[in-house]
C-alpha positions as CSV (number, residue, x, y, z in Angstrom):
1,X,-66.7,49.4,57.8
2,X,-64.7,52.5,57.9
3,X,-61.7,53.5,55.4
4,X,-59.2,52.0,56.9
5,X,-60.6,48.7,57.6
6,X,-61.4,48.8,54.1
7,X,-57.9,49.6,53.1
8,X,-56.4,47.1,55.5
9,X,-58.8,44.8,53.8
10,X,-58.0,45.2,50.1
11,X,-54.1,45.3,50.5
12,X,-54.4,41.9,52.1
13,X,-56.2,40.6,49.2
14,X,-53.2,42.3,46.5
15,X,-50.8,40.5,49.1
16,X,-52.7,36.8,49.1
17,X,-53.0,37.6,45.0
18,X,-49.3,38.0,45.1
19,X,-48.5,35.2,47.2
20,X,-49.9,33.2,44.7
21,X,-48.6,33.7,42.1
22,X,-44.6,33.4,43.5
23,X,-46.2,30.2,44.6
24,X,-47.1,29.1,41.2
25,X,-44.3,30.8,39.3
26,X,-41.9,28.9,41.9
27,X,-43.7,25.7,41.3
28,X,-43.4,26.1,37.2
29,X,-39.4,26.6,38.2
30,X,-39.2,23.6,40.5
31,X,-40.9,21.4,37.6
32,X,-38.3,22.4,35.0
33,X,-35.9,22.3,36.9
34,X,-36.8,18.4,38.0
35,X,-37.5,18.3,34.2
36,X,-33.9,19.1,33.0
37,X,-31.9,17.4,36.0
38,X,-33.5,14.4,34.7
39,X,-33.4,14.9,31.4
40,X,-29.6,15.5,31.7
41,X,-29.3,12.4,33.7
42,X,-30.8,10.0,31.1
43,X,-28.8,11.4,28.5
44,X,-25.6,10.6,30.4
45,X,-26.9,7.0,30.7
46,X,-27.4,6.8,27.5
47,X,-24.2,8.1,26.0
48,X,-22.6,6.0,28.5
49,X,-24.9,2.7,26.9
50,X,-23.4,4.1,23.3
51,X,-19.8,4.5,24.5
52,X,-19.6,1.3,26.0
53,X,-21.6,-0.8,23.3
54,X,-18.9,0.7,20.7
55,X,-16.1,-0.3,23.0
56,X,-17.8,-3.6,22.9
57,X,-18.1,-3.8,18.6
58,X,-14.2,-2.6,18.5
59,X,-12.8,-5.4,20.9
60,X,-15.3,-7.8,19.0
61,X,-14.0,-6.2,15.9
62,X,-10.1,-6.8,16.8
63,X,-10.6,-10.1,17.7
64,X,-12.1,-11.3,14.7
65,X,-9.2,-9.4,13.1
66,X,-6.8,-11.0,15.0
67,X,-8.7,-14.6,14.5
68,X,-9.3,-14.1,10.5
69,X,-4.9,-13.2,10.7
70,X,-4.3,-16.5,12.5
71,X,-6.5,-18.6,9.9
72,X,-4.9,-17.2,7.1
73,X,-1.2,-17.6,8.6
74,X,-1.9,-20.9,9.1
75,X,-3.7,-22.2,6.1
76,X,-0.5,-20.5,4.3
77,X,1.7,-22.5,6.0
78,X,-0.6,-25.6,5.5
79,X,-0.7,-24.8,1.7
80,X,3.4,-24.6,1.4
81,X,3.7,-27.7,3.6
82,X,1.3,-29.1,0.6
83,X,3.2,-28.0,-1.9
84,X,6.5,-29.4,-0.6
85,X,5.5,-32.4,-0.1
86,X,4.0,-32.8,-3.6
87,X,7.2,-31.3,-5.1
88,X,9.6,-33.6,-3.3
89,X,6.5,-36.8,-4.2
90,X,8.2,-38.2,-7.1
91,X,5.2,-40.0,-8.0
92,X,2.7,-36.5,-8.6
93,X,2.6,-34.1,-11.6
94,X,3.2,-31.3,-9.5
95,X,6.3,-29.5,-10.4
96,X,6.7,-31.6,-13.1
97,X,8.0,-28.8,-15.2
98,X,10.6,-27.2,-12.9
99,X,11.9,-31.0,-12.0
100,X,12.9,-31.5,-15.4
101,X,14.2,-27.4,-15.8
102,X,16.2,-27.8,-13.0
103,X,17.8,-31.5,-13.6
104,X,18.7,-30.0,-17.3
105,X,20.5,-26.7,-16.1
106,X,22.6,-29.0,-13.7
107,X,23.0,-31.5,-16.5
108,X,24.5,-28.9,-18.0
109,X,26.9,-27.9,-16.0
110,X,25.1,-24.8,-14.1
111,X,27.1,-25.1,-10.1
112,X,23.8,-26.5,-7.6
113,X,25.1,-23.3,-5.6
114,X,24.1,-20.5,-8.3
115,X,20.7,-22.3,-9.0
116,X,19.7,-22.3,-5.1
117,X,20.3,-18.2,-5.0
118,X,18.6,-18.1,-7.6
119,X,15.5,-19.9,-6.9
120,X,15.9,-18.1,-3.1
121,X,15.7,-14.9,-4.9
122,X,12.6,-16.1,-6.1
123,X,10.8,-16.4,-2.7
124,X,9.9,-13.8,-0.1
125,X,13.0,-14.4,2.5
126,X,15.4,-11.6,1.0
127,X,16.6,-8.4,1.7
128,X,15.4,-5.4,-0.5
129,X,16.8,-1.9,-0.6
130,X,14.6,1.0,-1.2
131,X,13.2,1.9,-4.9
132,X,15.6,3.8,-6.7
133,X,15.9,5.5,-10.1
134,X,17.9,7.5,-12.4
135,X,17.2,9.7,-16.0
136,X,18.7,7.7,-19.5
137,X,19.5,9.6,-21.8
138,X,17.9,8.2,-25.2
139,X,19.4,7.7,-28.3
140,X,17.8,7.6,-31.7
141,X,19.2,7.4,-35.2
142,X,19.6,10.8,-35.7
143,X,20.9,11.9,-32.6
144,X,23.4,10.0,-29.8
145,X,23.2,11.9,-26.7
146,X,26.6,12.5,-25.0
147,X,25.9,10.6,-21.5
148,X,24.0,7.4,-23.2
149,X,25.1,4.8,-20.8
150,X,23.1,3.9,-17.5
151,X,26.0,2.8,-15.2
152,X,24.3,1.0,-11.7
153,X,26.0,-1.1,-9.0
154,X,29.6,1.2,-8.9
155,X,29.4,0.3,-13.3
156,X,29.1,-3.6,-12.9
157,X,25.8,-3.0,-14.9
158,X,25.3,-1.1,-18.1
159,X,22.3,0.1,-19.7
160,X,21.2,1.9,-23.0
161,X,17.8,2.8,-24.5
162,X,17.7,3.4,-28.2
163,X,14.0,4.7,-29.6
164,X,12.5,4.8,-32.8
165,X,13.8,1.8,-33.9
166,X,10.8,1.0,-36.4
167,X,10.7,4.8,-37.5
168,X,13.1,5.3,-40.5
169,X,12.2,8.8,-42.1
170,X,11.4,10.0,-38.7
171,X,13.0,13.4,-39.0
172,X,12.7,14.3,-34.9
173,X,15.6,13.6,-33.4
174,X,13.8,12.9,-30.0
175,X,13.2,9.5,-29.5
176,X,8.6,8.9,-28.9
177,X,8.4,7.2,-25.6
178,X,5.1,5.9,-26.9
179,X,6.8,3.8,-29.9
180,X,8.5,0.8,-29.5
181,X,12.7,1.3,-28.4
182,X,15.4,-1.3,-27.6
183,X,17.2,-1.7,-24.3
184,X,20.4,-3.5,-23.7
185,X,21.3,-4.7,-20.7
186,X,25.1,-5.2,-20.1
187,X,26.5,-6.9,-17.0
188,X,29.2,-10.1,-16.5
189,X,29.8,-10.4,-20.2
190,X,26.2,-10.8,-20.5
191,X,24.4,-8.2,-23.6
192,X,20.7,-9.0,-23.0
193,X,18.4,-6.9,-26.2
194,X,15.1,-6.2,-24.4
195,X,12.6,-4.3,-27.4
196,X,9.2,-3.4,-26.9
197,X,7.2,0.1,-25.6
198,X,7.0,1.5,-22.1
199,X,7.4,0.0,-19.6
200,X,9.9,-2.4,-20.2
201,X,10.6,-4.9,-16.8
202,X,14.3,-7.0,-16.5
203,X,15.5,-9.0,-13.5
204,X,19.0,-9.7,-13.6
205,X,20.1,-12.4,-11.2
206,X,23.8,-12.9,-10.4
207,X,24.9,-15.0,-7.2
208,X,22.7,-14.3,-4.3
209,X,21.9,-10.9,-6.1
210,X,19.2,-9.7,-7.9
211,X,18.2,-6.4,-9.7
212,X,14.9,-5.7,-10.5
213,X,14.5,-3.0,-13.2
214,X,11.5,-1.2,-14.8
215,X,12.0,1.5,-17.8
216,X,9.3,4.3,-17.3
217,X,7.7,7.1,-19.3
218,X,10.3,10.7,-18.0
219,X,9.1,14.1,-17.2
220,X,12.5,14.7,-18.9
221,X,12.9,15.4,-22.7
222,X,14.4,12.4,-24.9
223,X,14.7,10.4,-21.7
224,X,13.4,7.0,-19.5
225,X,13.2,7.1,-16.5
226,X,15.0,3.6,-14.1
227,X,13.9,2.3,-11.4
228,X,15.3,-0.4,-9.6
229,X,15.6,-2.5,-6.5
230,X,18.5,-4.9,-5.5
231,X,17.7,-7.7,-3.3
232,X,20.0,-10.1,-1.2
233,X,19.3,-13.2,0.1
């Protein structure tokens, strides 16, 4: 075997050696690549398992929403059906009470008219405006603030606050909002005295009007702060 036979001979060996190799390192490439397309693939399936099994728990979930709404409706309804029933039964306890309130007030003279508002003022079917409030200035016994009257509904309701009332030597004229203060209330020749501390709660009924009002502690100095609600049924 000459040099060039020998030559010929060991580059086809390096080429075989070669070939081999691209074979296996294309092999390795083709097996991940298998690897990942199916990895890929069964984690599609199974975020497509998730997303429909949580579509699943929400409908489930509404429905029993929607069920556990009907049930209470209607065992609401059921329970005020009760309740009539026993009210208008002359021969039960229930309501015992408010019978006998309400044939004394129209004993005494109160119009049926003015006791139905009222008692439909009482229930849920009426008309409410939106929370509102206003500053009162407080008085005290040493010092009578110019603007001490609260006037609400265009002045058809007065109010005033006067604190300290149980504080004699109290030298500050500033009223404590955490001691006890009087309120009077002055609408239709009514003058309602309402004492006690923060907050202090009134409903006023007149007609088929109401007006809900709470006295509250004020960011403002020597004042209360009103809110109130008026309701029509």
């Amino acid at each position: 075997m000459d040099f060039y036979q020998a030559e010929s001979k060991y580059k086809q060996k390096q080429l075989r050696f070669i070939f081999r190799n691209v074979l296996k390192l294309l092999f390795i490439f083709i097996i991940f690549f298998l690897g990942w397309r199916f990895g890929n693939s069964d984690k599609s399936i199974l975020i497509q398992e998730n997303e429909k099994l949580v579509n699943e728990f929400s409908e489930s979930k509404n429905i029993l929403e929607r069920n556990l709404a009907e049930i209470r409706l209607k065992l609401k309804e059921a329970n005020l059906a009760l309740d009539t029933k026993n009210i208008r039964d002359g021969q039960t306890k229930f309501g015992r009470n408010a019978k006998n309130v309400l044939a004394s007030t129209l004993a005494s003279g109160v119009p049926e008219n003015i006791i139905v508002d009222n008692l439909r003022l009482l229930g849920n079917k009426k008309n409410c405006n939106n929370l509102q409030y206003k500053e009162l200035p407080v008085s005290t016994k040493l010092f009578v603030p110019p603007e001490n009257t609260l006037r609400l509904l265009s002045g058809s309701l007065k109010i005033k606050a006067e604190g300290n009332i149980l504080d004699i030597s109290n030298d500050n004229p500033y009223f404590d909002s955490n001691k006890p203060m009087r309120v009077a209330f002055i609408y239709l020749g009514n003058n309602d005295l309402v004492e006690g501390t923060l907050p202090i709660k009134k409903t006023i009924f007149a007609g088929n009007f109401s007006v809900k009002i709470e006295l509250v502690k004020s960011n403002v100095r020597g004042a209360v702060l009103v809110n109130y609600i008026t309701c029509k049924v």
